[in-house]
N, C-alpha and C positions, 0 to 999 in steps of 0.2 A: 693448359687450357683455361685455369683462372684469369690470368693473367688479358685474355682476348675477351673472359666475361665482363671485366671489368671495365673495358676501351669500348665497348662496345654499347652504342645508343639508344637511349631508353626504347621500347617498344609501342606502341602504337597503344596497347591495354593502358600498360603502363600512363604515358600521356592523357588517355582519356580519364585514369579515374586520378591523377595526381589534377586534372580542371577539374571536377567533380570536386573531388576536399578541396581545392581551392577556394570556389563558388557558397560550399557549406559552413565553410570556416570563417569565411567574411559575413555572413547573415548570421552570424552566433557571436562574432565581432558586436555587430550592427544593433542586435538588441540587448546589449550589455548587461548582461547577465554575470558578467564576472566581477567578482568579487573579491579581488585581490586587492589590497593597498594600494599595488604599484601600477596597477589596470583601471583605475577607480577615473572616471573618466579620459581616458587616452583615448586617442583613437590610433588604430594598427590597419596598417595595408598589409595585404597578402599576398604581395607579388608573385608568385610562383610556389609551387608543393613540388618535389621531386620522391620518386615512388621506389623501391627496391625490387629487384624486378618478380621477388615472391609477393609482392605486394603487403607486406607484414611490417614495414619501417618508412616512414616519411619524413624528409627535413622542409619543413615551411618556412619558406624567404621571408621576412617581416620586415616591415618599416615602419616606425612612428611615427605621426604627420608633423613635421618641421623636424625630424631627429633628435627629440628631445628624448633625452635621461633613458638610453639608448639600453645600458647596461640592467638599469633595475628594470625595464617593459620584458628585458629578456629574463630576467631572473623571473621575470611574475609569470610570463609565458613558461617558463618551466616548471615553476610552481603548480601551476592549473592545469596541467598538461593530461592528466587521467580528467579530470571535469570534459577535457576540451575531448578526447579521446573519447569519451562515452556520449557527448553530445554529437560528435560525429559519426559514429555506430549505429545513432539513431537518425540522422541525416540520411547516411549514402551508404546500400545495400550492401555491403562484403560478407565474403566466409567470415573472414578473419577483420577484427577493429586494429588497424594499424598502429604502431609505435610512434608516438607523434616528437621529435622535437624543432625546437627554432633558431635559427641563423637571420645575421641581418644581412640585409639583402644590400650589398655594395653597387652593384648596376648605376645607382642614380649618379655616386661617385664618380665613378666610370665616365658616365656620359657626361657629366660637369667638367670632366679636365679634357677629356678630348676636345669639347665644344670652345675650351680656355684655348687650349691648342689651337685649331684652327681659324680664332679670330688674332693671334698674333699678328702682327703686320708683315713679315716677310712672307710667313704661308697666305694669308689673304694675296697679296699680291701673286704669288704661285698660281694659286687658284684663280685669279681675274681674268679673265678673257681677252676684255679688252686692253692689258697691258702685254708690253712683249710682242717676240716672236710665235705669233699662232698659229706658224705653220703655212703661211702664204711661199710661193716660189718667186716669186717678184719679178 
C-alpha cells in the first residue's frame, strides 16, 4: 500500500498550502532580510513548493535570476533554512512549521531544449501547414 501512496497525486490541501508557502516565501525573498554571504543581494524565484502529504516537509523549486552561482544560492538556502522556516510559521497558519528544503528548479531547462527542438528545420517544416500533403483528397 506504500508503494500507491507514493504514485499517488498531491491532494487538493496539499496544493493549496504548498501556493500559500509559496506566495510567503517570495515576500521574505522580496524584503531581503537575509543575511547570508551567498543571498547577499540575489534575487531567487520560487517556482513551485511541493508538500508531503502530512504536511510536515516541503521541497521549494528555486531559481536565481540569470542562473547564476547556482550551487552557493543553494548552499545559502540551506544555510537559512530554520530563519526561512520560522519566518514562514509566522506567514502561513499550520499545526505544524514544515521542514523546508531547496532544489533547483530545472523546468526552464526543460522548456529551452524543447523550444531548441521545435525550431530545428525539418520539425518546423513538420509542423508548417502550408507545406506538404495537408490532407486534401485532390
Amino acid at each position: 500500500m506504500r508503494k500507491q501512496e507514493k504514485n499517488r497525486p498531491p491532494s487538493q490541501r496539499q496544493l493549496r498550502v504548498g501556493e500559500e508557502l509559496r506566495h510567503a516565501l517570495a515576500r521574505i525573498f522580496e524584503r531581503g532580510t537575509l543575511r547570508d554571504p551567498a543571498l547577499i543581494g540575489v534575487v531567487v524565484t520560487v517556482t513551485e513548493i511541493r508538500v508531503s502529504p502530512d504536511l510536515k516537509n516541503t521541497t521549494a523549486f528555486v531559481m536565481p535570476l540569470g542562473g547564476a552561482h547556482v550551487a552557493q544560492v543553494l548552499e545559502g538556502l540551506a544555510r537559512s533554512a530554520g530563519y526561512l522556516r520560522r519566518e514562514l510559521a509566522k506567514a502561513v497558519p499550520l499545526r505544524f512549521a514544515p521542514n523546508l528544503s531547496f532544489a533547483l528548479d530545472t523546468s526552464f531547462d526543460h522548456a529551452s531544449r524543447i523550444d531548441a527542438l521545435l525550431r530545428r528545420p525539418e520539425v518546423e517544416r513538420d509542423l508548417d501547414p502550408e507545406s506538404g500533403d495537408a490532407g486534401g483528397d485532390g
